[in-house]
C-alpha positions in Angstrom: -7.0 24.1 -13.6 -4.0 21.9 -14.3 -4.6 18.3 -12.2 -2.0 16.4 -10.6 -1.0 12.9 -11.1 -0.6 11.4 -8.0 -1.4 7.6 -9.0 0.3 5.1 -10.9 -1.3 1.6 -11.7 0.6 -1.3 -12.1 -1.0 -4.6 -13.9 0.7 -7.5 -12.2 -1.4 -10.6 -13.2 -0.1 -12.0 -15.7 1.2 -15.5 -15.8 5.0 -15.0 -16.5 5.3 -18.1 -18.8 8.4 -17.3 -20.6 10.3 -17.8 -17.0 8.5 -21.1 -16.3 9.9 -23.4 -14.4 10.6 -20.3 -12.1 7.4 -18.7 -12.2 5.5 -21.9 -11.7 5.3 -21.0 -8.1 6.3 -17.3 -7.7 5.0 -14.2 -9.9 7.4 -13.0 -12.4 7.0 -9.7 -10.4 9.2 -11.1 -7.6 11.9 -12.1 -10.2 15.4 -11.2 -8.2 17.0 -8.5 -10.0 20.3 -8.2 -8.4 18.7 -8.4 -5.1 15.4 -6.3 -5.1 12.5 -8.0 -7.1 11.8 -6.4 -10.6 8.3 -4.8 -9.0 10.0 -2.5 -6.7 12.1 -1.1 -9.4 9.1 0.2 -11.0 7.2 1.3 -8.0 10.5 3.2 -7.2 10.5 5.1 -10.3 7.2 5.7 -10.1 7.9 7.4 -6.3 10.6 9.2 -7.4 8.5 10.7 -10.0 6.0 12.0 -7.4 3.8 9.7 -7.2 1.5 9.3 -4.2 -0.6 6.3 -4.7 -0.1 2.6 -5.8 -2.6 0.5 -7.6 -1.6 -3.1 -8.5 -3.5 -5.3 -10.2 -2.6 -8.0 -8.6 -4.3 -12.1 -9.7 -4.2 -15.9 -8.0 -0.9 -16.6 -6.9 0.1 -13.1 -6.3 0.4 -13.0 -2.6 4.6 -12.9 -2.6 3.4 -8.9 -3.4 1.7 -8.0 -1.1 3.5 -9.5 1.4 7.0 -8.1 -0.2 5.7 -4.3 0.3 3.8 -5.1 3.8 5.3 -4.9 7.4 7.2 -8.0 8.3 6.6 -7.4 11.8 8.9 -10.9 12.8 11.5 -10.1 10.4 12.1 -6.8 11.3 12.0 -8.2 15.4 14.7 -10.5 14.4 17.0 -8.1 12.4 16.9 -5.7 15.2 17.6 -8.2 17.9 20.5 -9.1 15.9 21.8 -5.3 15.8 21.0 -5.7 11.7 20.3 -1.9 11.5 21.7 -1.9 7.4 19.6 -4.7 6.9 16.7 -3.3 9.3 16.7 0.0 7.5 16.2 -1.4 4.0 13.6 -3.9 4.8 11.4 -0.8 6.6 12.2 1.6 3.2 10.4 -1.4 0.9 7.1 -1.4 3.2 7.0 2.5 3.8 7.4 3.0 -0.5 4.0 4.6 -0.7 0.3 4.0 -0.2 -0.3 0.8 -1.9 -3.7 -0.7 -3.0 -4.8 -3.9 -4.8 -7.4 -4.9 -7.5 -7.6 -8.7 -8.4 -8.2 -9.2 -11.7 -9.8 -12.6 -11.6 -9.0 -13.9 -15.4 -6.4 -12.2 -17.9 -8.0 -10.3 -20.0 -5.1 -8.2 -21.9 -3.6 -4.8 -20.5 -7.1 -2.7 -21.3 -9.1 -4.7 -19.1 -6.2 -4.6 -16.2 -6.5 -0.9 -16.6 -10.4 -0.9 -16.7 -10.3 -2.8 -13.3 -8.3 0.3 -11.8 -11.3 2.5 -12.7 -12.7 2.9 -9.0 -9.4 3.5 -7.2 -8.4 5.9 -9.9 -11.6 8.0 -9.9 -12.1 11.1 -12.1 -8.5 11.9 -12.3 -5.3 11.5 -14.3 -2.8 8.4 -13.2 -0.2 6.9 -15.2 -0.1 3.1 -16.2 4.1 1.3 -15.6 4.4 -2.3 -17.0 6.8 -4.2 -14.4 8.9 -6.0 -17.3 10.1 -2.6 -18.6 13.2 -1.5 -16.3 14.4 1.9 -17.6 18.2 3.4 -16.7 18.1 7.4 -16.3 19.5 10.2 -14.5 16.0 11.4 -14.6 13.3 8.9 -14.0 11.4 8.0 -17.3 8.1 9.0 -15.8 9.0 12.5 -14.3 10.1 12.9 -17.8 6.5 12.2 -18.9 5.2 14.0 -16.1 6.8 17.3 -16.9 5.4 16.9 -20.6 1.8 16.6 -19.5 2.0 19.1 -17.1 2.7 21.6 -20.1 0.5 19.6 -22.7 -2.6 17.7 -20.2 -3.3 15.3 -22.8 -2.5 11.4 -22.9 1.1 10.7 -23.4 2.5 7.2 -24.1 6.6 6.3 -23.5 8.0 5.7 -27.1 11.4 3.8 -28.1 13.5 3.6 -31.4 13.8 -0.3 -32.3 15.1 -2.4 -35.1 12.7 -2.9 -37.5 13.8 -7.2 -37.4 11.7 -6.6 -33.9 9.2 -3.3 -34.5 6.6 -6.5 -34.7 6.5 -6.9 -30.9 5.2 -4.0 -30.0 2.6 -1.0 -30.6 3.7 1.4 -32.7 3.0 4.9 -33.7 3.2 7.2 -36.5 3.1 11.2 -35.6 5.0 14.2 -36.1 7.6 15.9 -34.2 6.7 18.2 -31.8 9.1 21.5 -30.5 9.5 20.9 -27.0 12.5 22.4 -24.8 14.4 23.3 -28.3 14.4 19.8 -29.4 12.2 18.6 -32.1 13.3 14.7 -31.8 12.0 13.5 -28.2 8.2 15.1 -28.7 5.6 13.6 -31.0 1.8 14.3 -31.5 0.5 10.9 -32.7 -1.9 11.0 -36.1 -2.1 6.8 -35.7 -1.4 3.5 -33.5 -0.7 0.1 -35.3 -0.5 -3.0 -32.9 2.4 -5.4 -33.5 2.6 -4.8 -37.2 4.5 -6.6 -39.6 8.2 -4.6 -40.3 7.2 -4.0 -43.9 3.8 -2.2 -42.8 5.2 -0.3 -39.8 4.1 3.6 -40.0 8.0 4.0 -38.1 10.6 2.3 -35.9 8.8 4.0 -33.1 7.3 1.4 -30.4 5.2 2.2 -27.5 6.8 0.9 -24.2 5.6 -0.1 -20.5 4.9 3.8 -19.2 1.4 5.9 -20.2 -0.1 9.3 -18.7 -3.7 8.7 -19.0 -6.7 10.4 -18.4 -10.3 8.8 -16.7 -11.8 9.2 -20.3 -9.7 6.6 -21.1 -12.5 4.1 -18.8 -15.4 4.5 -21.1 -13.4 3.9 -24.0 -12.1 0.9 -22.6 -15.0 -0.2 -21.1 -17.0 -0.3 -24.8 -13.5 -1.8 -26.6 -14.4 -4.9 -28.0 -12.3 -7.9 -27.2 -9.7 -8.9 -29.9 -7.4 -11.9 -30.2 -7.6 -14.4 -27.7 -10.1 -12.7 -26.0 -8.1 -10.0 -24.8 -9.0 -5.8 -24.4 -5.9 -4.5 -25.7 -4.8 -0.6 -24.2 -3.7 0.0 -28.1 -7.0 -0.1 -29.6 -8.7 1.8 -26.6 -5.8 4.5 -27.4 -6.5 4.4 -31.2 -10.4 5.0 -30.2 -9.3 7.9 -28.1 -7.0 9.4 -30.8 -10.1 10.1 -32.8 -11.1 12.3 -30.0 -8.4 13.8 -28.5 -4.5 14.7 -29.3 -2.3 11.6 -27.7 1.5 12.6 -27.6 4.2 10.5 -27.7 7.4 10.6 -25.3 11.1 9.7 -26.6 12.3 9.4 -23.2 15.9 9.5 -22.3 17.6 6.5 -20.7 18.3 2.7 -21.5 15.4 0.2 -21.3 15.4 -3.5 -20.2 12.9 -6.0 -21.4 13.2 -8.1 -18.9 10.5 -9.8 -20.1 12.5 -12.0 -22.0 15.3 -13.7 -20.6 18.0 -11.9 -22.8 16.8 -8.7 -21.7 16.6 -10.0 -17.9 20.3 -11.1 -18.1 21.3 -8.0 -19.8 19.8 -6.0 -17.1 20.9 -8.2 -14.2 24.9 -7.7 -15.9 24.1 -4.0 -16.3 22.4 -3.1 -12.6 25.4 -5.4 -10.9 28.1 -3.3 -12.3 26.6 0.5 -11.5 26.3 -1.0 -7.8 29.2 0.7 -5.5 29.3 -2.3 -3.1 29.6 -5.5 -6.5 30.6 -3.5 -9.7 34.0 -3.6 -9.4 34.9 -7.4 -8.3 31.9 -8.5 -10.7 33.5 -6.6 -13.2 37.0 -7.9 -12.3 35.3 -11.3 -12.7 33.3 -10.8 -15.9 37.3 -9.8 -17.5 38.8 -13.1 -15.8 36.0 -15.0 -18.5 37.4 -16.7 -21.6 35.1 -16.2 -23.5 35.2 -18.0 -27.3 
């Protein structure tokens, strides 16, 4: 019998030091994008997907997340005693998202060990793992995407992405062969191999593993007997290479335009791209982005 994924987890505690000074005192979850913080863009994919169940792994100086998706029970007095319904409305939609649950992960050990702390909430089922600093653009959300692939395949699948070999060395990267899916052989792969951050001239493709996974609770014990590699860290890759030698991975070529708003090109990019879809600011911020003179 085919089983659901109704839970998504979502490692929130690093320390966001490529936005310092602004993260000194905010996570880089809560960064502004256009006016919803970069978090909720994620967990709204991941609810438009289908999913039922939040887990964010959450560390000190977290708290603006929890409180962002709670009930702000003054707030919400004020707004309505003002006759704010607009406002009212889309304050109540953030804190009525989903079930949300947290995990503190008291020190930073890489993305395997954030995943490993999930382990209880998640029990004996399959849940999918969505890195907040990786905004995707679709028509249909990145992860139902993935979703309707494991529901035909139930095996691990990871999100993959064509980039430029100048910057394959940022990221995890597969090699694997095409798979027919739908009547396309160019969006499916079955992975034979997982490299992490490899130099460009020893990259197995231009193929890089992004911020979305589909993973099963086997996934645990592998993790949990991964040793620690640089800096100290249990890193998801090498847990996935393990697994590989025990099981078929896949690998997803998803359709839409990712962000990295991990950086702060990528953030800026996405800001300039999210403000000009927006009904209510694209077209004066468009009409002021052509007034520029630019050299």
């Amino acid at each position: 019998m085919k089983r659901k994924v109704r839970k998504a987890v979502f490692p929130a505690a690093g320390l966001g030091t490529r936005f310092l000074p602004a993260t000194k005192a905010q996570p880089k979850e809560m960064l502004p994008l256009v006016d919803k913080p970069l978090i909720q863009y994620v967990i709204e994919e991941a609810v438009d997907s289908g999913i039922e169940s939040i887990i964010i792994i959450t560390g000190r100086g977290k708290n603006a997340i929890e409180d962002h998706f709670d009930v702000s029970y003054e707030l919400e007095n004020l707004l309505s005693e003002q006759g704010k319904q607009d406002l009212l409305e889309t304050v109540q939609k953030v804190s009525n998202l989903a079930h949300i649950s947290y995990v503190r992960q008291k020190k930073a050990l890489g993305l395997g060990h954030a995943v490993l702390m999930a382990r209880e909430l998640v029990g004996d089922e399959p849940f999918a793992v969505m890195l907040g600093d990786d905004i995707i653009h679709a028509q249909t959300p990145c992860l139902r995407q993935m979703l309707d692939v494991y529901e035909a395949y139930s095996a691990p699948i990871v999100a993959i992405e064509e980039i430029p070999l100048e910057s394959i060395s940022q990221y995890g990267v597969i090699s694997g062969k095409p798979v027919d899916y739908n009547g396309t052989r160019d969006r499916l792969y079955k992975l034979d191999g997982l490299v992490e951050k490899p130099p460009k001239e020893a990259a197995p493709s231009n193929l890089a593993i992004i911020g979305r996974y589909i993973l099963e609770p086997e996934i645990f014990e592998v993790l949990a007997a991964t040793q620690a590699g640089a800096g100290g860290e249990i890193q998801l890759t090498d847990g996935l290479r393990t697994l590989l030698q025990q099981k078929g991975i896949y690998g997803w070529r998803f359709e839409g335009k990712r962000y990295d708003t991990g950086n702060k090109l990528g953030f800026l990019e996405a800001t300039v791209d999210f403000a000009l879809r927006r009904p209510d600011l694209g077209d004066a911020f468009r009409k002021y982005l052509k007034s520029l003179r630019l050299e």
